[in-house]
C-alpha positions, 0 to 999 in steps of 0.5 A: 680722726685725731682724738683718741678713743678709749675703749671700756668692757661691759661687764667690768668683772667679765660675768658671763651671765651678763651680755658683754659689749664695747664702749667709748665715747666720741663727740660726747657721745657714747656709742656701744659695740656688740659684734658677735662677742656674746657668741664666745662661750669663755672669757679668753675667748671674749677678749681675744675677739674683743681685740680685733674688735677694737681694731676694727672699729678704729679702722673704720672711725678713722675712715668715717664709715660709721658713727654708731656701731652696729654688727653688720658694720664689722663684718669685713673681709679681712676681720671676719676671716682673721677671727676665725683664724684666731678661734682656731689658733687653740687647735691647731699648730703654730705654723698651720695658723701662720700658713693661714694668717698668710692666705689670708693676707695675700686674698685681702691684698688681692681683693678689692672688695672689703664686704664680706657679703659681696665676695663671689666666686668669681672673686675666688677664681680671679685669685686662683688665675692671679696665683697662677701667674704669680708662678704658685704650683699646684699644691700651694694654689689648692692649699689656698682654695682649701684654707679659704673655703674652710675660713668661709664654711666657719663662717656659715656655721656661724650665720655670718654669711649664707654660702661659701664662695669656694663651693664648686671650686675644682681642684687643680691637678697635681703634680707631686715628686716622689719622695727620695730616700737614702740608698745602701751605697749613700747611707755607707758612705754618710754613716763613715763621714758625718759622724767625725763631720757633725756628731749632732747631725748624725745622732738627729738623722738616727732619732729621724731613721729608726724613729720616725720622729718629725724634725722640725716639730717633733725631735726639735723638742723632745726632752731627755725625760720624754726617753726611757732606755730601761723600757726602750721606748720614747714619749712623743709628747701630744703637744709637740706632735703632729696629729696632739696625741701622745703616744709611745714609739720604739726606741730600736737596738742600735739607736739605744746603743748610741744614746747610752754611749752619749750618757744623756742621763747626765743631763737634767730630764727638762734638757732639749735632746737636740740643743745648742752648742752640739749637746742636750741644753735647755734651749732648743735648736732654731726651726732651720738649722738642722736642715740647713746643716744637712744641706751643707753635709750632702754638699760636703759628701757630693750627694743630691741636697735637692732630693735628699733632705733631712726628712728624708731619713724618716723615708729611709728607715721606712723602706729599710724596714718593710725591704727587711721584712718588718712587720706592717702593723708595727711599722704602722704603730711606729709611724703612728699612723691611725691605719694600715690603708695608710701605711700601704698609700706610704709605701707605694708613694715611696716606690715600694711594692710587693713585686717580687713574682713580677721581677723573678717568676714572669716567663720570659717571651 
């Protein structure tokens, strides 16, 4: 189709006390769009899903599939799942909705039927087998099967269809690798090297080790505001965190030491701890080059970059700490973590157990 449809919102103002609906004109005639805009409650929320409603429309006029709109006519695969996802984005982290927005992508290309009443189950495994052979591990093929039947149960909840395709789905066995940590020997030789190598690699692992701060998401973006030294306590700002709550966190003796030493105060309060050119600054780092930076050390220092990641100083001090006899509730208010249950599951994924009876006082045969 090569004319040009413009699109209008009814109402003009955006009153919400009026029903909304799209409009255009083709062939001089004109032709009114409803979808399931009225079911938003806000005006963002009307125009953002008024966006994919026009792209779905065109989709479908270049593909002479309808004349008159009609709600049951916008009900595709790929459309309904994208605007779910797109009601979500306020909710949840960025790279969570990316992580969503490329299961989405992959089930549309893999599934050739664009009718959102007619996919099945057998629609669902066929995509698992097809994962399978694409060489997907386990937890990635789960991921996928959990993201969808979460789109789809959105959509019961919204009567748009009438069962979830992914009930009765059995989750794939996994097969995880412990997590790695740093041992006394490692940890000897990097806080003798990395210092002279990369002193805002050294300082990143530090917030990392007594900290428990999340690299890419969390210690990315903390500010030198969000750290008091009088107090020796650190915000962690909910918009940055993982679970969006702000909480305070403890900054430990030695890491206090080290930040006086660096005079982070001289900085202004809105400066990114970790920012360019190897000090605080008003741009943070890019998401990767942290790690990517820490790869190149542990190559440098002849140890496992595969197993020991920048993540992995968070399970170091961890280990450190209960090895030392912390205290388990503050570690747990330190990793904030909402219970000790699962400060406990932590510690035994790491391969820390209160074992000493075993070790020492078993009998001997």
């Amino acid at each position: 189709m090569e004319k040009k449809i413009f699109f209008k919102i009814y109402p003009s103002d955006y009153n919400l006390n009026k029903r909304w609906f799209l409009y255009y004109r083709l062939d001089n005639k004109r032709y009114k769009v409803y979808g399931y805009i009225n079911r938003y409650k806000t005006v963002t929320e009307r125009l953002n899903y008024i966006e994919l409603l026009k792209e779905e429309t065109l989709r479908q006029l270049q593909s002479n599939q309808v004349e008159k709109a009609d709600p049951a006519d916008f009900a595709t695969l790929k459309f309904e799942l994208t605007r779910i996802i797109q009601n979500k984005a306020i909710r949840l982290r960025p790279k969570t909705i990316a992580s969503y927005r490329s299961v989405v992508k992959l089930f549309c290309e893999f599934c050739d039927e664009d009718s959102l009443d007619k996919i099945l189950t057998d629609h669902i495994n066929l995509y698992i087998q097809h994962l399978h052979h694409k060489a997907y591990n386990p937890t990635t093929i789960n991921f996928h099967t959990a993201t969808l039947k979460t789109l789809f149960a959105c959509l019961m909840a919204e009567h748009v269809i009438w069962s979830n395709p992914c009930s009765g789905i059995t989750k794939l066995r996994e097969h995880r690798q412990g997590y790695d940590y740093f041992r006394k020997h490692q940890l000897t030789l990097i806080k003798n090297k990395l210092p002279q190598m990369d002193s805002q690699l050294w300082l990143a692992c530090q917030m990392v080790y007594y900290c428990f701060l999340r690299p890419k998401s969390e210690l990315r973006f903390l500010k030198i505001g969000d750290i008091d030294l009088h107090d020796k306590k650190i915000l962690v700002r909910g918009e940055i965190a993982k679970n969006h709550k702000t909480q305070y966190i403890g900054i430990p003796e030695p890491l206090g030491l080290h930040l006086k030493e660096l005079d982070i105060y001289n900085y202004p309060f809105d400066f990114f701890l970790i920012g360019k050119d190897g000090h605080p600054g008003p741009v943070p780092l890019g998401q990767n080059n942290m790690a990517n930076r820490h790869k190149k050390a542990m190559i440098k220092l002849n140890l496992d970059w595969q197993k020991l990641k920048h993540y992995s100083w968070k399970h170091t001090g961890v280990v450190n700490f209960a090895k030392n006899g912390g205290n388990l509730k503050t570690l747990q208010l330190q990793l904030r973590h909402h219970s000790l249950d699962m400060v406990n599951i932590y510690l035994r994924r790491l391969g820390i157990m209160d074992c000493d009876d075993i070790i020492y006082e078993f009998p001997a045969i």
